[in-house]
BAFI-3210 file (N, C-alpha, C; in Angstrom, 3 decimals, decimal comma, padded with zeros to 6 digits):
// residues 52
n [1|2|3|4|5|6|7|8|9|10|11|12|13|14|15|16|17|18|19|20|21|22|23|24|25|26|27|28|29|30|31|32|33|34|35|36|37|38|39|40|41|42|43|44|45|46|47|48|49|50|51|52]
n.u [006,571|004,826|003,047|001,673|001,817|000,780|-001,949|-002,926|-002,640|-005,193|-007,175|-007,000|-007,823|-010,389|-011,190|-012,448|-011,697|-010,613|-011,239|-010,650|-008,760|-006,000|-005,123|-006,402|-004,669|-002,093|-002,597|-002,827|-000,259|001,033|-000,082|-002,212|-005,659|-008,915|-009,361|-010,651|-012,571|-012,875|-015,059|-016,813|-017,073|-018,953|-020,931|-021,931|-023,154|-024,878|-026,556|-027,790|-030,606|-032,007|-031,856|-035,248]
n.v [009,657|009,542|007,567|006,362|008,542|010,599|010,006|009,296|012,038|013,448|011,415|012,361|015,270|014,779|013,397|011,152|007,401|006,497|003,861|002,642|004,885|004,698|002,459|003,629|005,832|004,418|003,680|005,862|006,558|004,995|005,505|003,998|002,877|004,020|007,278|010,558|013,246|016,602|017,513|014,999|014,688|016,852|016,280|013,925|014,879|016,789|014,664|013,498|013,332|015,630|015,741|015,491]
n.w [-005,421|-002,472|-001,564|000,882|002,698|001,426|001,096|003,820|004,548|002,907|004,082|006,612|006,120|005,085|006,952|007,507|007,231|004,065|002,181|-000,898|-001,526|-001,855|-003,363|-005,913|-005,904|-006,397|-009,124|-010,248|-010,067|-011,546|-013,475|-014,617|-015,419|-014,636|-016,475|-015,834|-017,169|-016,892|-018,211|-018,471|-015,839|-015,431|-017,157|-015,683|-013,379|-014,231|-015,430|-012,752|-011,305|-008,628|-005,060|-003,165]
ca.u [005,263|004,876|001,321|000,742|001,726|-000,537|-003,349|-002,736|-003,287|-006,119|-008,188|-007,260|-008,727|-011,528|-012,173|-012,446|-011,009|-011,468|-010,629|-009,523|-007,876|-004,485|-005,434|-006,592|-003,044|-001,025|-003,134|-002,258|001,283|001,409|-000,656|-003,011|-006,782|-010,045|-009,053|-012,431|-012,444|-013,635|-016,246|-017,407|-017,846|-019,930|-022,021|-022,634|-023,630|-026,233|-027,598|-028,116|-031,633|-031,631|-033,440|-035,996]
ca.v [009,916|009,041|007,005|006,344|010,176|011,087|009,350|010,070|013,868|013,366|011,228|013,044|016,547|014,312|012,872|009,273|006,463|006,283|002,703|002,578|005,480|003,865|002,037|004,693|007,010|003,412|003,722|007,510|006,915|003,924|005,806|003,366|002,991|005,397|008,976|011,294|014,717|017,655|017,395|014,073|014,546|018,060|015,631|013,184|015,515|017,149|013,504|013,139|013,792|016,339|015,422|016,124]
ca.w [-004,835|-000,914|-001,354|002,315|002,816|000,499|001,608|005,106|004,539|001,688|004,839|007,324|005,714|005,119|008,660|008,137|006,064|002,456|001,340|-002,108|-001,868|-001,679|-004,996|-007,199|-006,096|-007,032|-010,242|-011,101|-010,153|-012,794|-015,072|-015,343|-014,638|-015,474|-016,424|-016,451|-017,554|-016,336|-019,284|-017,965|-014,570|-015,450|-017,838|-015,159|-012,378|-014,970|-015,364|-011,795|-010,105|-007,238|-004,203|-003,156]
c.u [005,076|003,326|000,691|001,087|000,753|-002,241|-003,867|-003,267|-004,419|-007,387|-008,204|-008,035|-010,394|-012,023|-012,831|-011,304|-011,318|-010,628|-010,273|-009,277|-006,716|-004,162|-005,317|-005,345|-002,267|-001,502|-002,625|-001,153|001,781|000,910|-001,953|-004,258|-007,988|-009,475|-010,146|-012,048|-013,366|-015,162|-017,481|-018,343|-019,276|-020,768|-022,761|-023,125|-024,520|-026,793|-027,966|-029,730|-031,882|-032,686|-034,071|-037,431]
c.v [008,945|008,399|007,455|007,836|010,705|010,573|009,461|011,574|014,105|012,526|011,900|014,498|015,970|013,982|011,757|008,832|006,002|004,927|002,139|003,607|004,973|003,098|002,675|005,516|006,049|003,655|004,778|007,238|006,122|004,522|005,013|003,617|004,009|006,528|009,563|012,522|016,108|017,684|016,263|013,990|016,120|017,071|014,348|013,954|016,341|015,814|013,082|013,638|014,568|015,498|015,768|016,477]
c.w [-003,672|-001,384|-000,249|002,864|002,624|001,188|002,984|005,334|003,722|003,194|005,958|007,240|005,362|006,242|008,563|006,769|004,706|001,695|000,410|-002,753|-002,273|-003,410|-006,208|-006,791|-006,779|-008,572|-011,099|-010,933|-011,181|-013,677|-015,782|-014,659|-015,426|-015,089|-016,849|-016,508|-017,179|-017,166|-018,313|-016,778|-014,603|-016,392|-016,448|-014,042|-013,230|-015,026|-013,930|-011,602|-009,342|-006,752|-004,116|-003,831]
res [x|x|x|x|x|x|x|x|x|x|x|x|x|x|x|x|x|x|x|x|x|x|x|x|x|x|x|x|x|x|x|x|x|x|x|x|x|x|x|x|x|x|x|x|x|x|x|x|x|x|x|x]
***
């Protein structure tokens, strides 16, 4: 797994610089770090607020 590849094409489709990107890919490629689950993130985006 190319990191700075990766990350390269992941900010560029974004259109700026996302600074610990680079981190969190070293993280998945070791395996280590927070793993969230599709569950999770649909539970925390129901606990959000909307604006407005």
């Amino acid at each position: 797994m190319n990191i700075e590849k990766i990350a390269k094409a992941i900010e560029a489709d974004a259109g700026q610089r996302l600074p610990d990107l680079r981190q969190a890919l070293e993280e998945a490629k070791a395996r280590v770090g927070r793993v969230t689950t599709p569950a999770q993130v649909a539970g925390t985006l129901r606990s959000l607020k909307p604006f407005g």
